[in-house]
C-alpha positions, 0 to 999 in steps of 0.5 A: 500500500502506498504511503502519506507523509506529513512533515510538521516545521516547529520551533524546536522540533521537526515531526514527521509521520508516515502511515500506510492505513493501517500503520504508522512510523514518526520521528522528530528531529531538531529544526534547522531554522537556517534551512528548514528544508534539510530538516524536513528531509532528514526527518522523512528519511529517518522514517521511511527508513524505520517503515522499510520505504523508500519516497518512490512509495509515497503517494502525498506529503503534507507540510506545514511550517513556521517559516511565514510565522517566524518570516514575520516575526523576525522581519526576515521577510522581503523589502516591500513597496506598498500602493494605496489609496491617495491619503491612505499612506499612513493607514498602517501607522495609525492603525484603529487608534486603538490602545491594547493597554490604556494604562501603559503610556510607554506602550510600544505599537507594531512597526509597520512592515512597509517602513514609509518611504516606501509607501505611494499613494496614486488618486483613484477612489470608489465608495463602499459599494464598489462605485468609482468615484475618482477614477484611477491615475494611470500615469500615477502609478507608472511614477510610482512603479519607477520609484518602487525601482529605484528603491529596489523593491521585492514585492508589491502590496496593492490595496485601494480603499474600498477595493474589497466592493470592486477590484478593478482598480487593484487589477489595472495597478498590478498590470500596470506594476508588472509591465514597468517592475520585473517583479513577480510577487505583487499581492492585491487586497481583493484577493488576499482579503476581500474584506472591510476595514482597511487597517487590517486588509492592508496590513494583511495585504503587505504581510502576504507581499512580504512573505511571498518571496521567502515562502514561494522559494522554499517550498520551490526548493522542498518540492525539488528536493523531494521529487529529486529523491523519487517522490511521485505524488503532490505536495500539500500545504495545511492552511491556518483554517485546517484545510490543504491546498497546493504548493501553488496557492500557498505560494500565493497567498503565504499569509494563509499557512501563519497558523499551520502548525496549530491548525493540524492539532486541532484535526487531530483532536476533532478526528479523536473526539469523533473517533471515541464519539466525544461531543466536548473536547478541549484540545491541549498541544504542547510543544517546545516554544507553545502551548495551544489550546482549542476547545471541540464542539460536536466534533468540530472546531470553531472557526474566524476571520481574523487574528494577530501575529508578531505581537509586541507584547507577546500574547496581548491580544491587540498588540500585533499586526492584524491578518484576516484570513480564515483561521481554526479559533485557538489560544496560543500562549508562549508555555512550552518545553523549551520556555525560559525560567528565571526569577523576575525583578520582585522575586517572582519565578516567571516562565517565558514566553521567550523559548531556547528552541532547538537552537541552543535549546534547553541546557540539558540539550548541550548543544549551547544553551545556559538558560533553564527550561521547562524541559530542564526542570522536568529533567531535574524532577526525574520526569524524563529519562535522560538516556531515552529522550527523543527514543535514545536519539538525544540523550540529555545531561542532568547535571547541565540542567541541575547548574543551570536551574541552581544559578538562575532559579534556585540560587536567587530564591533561596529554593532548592533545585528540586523545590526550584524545578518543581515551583517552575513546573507549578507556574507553567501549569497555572499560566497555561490553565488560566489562558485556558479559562479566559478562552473558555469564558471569552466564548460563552462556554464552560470548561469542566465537563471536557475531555482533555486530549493531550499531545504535542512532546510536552503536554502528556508531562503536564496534562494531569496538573493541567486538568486537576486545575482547570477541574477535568476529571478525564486526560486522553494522551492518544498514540503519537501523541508526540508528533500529533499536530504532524498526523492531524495533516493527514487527517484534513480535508481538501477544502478552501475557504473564501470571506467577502465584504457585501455589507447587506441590510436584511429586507433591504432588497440587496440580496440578488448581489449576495447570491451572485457573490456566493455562486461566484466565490463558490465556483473559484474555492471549487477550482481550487479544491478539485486542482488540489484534489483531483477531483472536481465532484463530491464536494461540500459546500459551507456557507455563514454570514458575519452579522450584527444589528445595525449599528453594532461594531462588531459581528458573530458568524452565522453558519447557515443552510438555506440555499440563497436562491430562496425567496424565504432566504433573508427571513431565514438568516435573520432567525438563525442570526437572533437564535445565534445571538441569543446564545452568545448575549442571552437576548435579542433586539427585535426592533433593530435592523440586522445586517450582514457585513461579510460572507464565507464559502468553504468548499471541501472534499470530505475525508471518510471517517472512521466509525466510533468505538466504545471506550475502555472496552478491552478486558481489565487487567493489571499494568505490568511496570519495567522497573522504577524511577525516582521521581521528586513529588513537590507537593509532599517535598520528598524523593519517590521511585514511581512505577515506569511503564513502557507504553508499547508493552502495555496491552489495551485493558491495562490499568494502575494507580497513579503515580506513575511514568508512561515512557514512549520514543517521543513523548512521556506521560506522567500520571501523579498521585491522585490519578488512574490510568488505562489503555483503552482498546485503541491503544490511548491512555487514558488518565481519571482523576480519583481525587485521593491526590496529596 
């Protein structure tokens, strides 16, 4: 049987996941940040060696990659030129004026990615409807295209105002740029975000043209790389809404793989809430530099237009450049295994966000770094077997990370290193489930009555204190949970999803453009999908509006089902939209006019799922443990040897009592005091808080 690779770029590892139907080889090995491609190479590799393979066997490999988050974040990304609308030129300095801290007169704002004297305004203007005002100075942009020469410009953003009504004008300016720049990466709002608001569609428009050139050249050169090596079948990308698309649409629209990585856990925990027929989920992905967090509702994820990327202030919401594209709705906190400890100026421990990556990395890794890490600490807490990390591959030395946890924790606050360690572990859990909680109550919804599924190298370490805080009484650490995000790749759909401006009062007669716009926008995600899927049949259709009442600032996305050729459609979605708004507020405002602001048409080939199967079926019987490690519990201060466990041994119905330590090549699950853990027929952990813990 032929086989499906997924490669998944972190920002300390590299996992990779091969599977043939029925089985499944992974490996992770450390990012190569300078050329993510030879990492990506090397961890294939390595697998298809364990699996007996060569590429030529392989029929699809799915990427996804930090490389446009870390372009952004690191401004290593092209020198980008932006056209706007006269009077617009100082739109990204301004932003929506704003303030993400009221309290902070020192607040540092984002810096543009377009730096001024690079930004050129031409006259032209349209009204929000799409009607042309002024129409556009031709000569205008040909003086700016020579200035844009002159300035030695790698790529072009295009964004007139309004142009999310009409691209007309955006389309005759890129024609116009590329008939006087030899320059192929010029990005026009109208295609990259269609959408109101020209802050956040400008700004997502310079940071597609800035990613352009370093994100189309590496994937040329993985593409070539791989077909080299003897692959056969496509390369695809995994997009930040969870959906695959080609090397050629990413190479496009760069701006769309920002939350890749994530997206693919997402899919993974949806694949294994639907698997075990579990209806509440939260997803928990740890890593080496993050944690993610997502919660699943009837097997799904809920989706959004928008979100940032590049904060000043990490993780404050508001501080970043604003990107609107379609993204899986997650929390992302800087909490993960290589996360930096140290002791804050009051005394206080403080984890991260900053991270040591792979390169140094933790100072256990001695491959440079000094500073202590999470990983560190859970060294020094005896959760992690220095001679079996990563399988083997990577042995760790305690004393590295004993030295460095004694001179920048331990040492300032007069703690021990174990009690050290321990302190850090506890403020990583505590920083995780509060990000969590906020999430959770952000959206309306509750937390305690959830599955937690853990994945991701370092979650099943931390995901039953992650849970006993946040109340969970039910942990899932699923097989390759290590490589998860890697193997939700191969569980996502081919699909493409668009968002449209078509500002629209229900019952005000402007509903025949809508139903154009839709069958329009439908038809484009359609070819899309079938180039990447080869097939142009058996596709579903999902369509929602982004509604509000009129005069309401913001909007909540309606999921709708009516065909939009009805003539009951407007009164249809005002209802769907009230029942949806009595859900998220608790009332509606029956004397106010609603309105739509922006539609959304994804179109996806659907991936067969697999029956639900009964949990915990296999027949009970006692664990069998491989010996004992000596493990410190912080909460009763004392050293303790903890039954290990080899979890490819265990056999489904194998249960014990906590404590206890889960080994596998790529990840370790530790099960404290105060739990229970099984294998359940498919081979998942499965951990239940008894609450007889210290």
């Amino acid at each position: 049987m032929s086989l499906r690779v997924a490669a998944d770029i972190g920002g300390t590892f590299t996992d990779i996941a091969v599977e043939d139907g029925t089985r499944l080889w992974s490996v992770k090995v450390p990012t190569t940040h300078g050329a993510p491609e030879r990492g990506v190479l090397e961890g294939v590799g390595k697998a298809l060696a364990e699996a007996g393979r060569t590429l030529s066997d392989v029929s699809l490999v799915v990427h996804g990659t930090t490389l446009a988050t870390n372009a952004l974040i690191e401004r290593k990304g092209a020198r980008t030129a932006l056209l706007t609308t006269e009077g617009f030129r100082d739109v990204l300095e301004m932003g929506n004026e704003g303030r993400f801290d009221q309290y902070d007169i020192r607040a540092t704002k984002p810096v543009p990615l377009v730096p001024r004297h690079l930004r050129h305004t031409v006259r032209e203007r349209l009204r929000h409807d799409g009607s042309v005002v002024e129409p556009l100075d031709e000569r205008g942009v040909l003086e700016a295209a020579k200035r844009m020469r002159d300035a030695g410009v790698e790529a072009v953003a295009v964004a007139f105002l309004h142009a999310y009504a009409d691209g007309g004008h955006e389309a005759r300016a890129r024609d116009l740029l590329r008939r006087e720049l030899d320059i192929a990466p010029i990005s026009v709002s109208h295609e990259v975000s269609p959408q109101m608001r020209e802050y956040e569609r400008i700004s997502t428009t310079c940071a597609n043209a800035y990613l352009q050139p370093v994100v189309s050249g590496y994937l040329l050169r993985l593409e070539q790389s791989l077909k080299a090596g003897g692959l056969g079948g496509p390369l695809l990308m995994i997009l930040s809404s969870g959906s695959l698309t080609t090397v050629e649409t990413a190479s496009r629209f760069p701006i769309r793989l920002l939350e890749s990585g994530p997206a693919g856990g997402a899919i993974f925990a949806c694949d294994i809430a639907r698997r075990l027929h579990l209806d509440r989920v939260l997803s928990f992905d740890v890593g080496g530099t993050t944690a993610k967090f997502c919660l699943v509702d009837g097997f799904g994820v809920r989706h959004s237009k928008s979100f940032e990327v590049a904060r000043t202030y990490r993780f404050k919401k508001g501080s970043g450049l604003p990107v609107t594209v379609p993204v899986i709705d997650l929390v992302e906190i800087g909490a993960g295994g290589g996360s930096v400890a140290r002791v804050d100026a009051i005394g206080r421990i403080a984890v991260g966000p900053d991270s040591a990556g792979s390169e140094p990395g933790p100072a256990c890794y001695v491959r440079g770094g000094t500073q202590p890490t999470v990983t560190d600490c859970d060294l020094a807490l005896g959760k992690l077997d220095a001679a079996a990390f990563a399988g083997g591959t990577m042995p760790l030395d305690a004393r590295a990370a004993h030295h460095a946890i004694e001179g920048a924790v331990a040492g300032p606050t007069g703690l021990s290193v174990e009690n050290a360690a321990f302190a850090v572990a506890e403020t990583i859990s505590e920083a995780m489930a509060s990000a969590a909680r906020v999430h959770a109550a952000e959206i309306g919804t509750d937390i305690e009555a959830r599955t937690l599924i853990a994945f991701g190298g370092a979650a099943p370490l931390h995901a039953a204190r992650f849970a006993e805080k946040l109340g969970i009484g039910t942990v899932i650490v699923p097989s390759g949970a290590g490589v998860g995000s890697a193997i939700g790749f191969l569980r996502a759909p081919v699909a493409y999803e668009i968002v449209r401006t078509i500002r629209t009062v229900l019952g005000g007669g402007g509903l025949d453009a809508v139903r154009t716009a839709l069958l329009s926008i439908e038809e484009q995600a359609r070819g899309i999908v079938a180039q990447a899927s080869g097939q142009a049949d058996v596709l579903a259709v999902h369509r929602s509006a982004h509604m509000r009442y009129v005069g309401q600032g913001h909007e909540i996305e309606v999921p709708f089902t009516e065909d939009p050729t009805q003539e009951s459609f407007g009164a249809s979605l005002r209802a769907v939209f009230e029942a949806s708004y009595a859900r998220v507020y608790g009332r509606t405002l029956e004397d106010s006019a609603v309105e739509a602001t922006s539609w959304t048409v994804r179109v996806e080939r659907p991936v067969p799922g697999s029956a639900p199967r009964a949990p915990h079926a296999a027949t009970p019987h006692a664990a069998t443990s491989c010996g004992s490690r000596r493990a410190y519990d912080g909460a009763a201060g004392s050293w303790e040897a903890w039954p290990e466990y080899e979890r490819a041994a265990l056999r489904p119905g194998a249960l014990a009592r906590g404590p206890a330590i889960l080994t596998e090549a790529e990840t370790t699950t530790v099960v404290p005091r105060g739990f229970d853990f099984r294998i359940g027929d498919e081979g998942y952990i499965w951990m239940t808080r008894t609450g007889d813990g210290a």
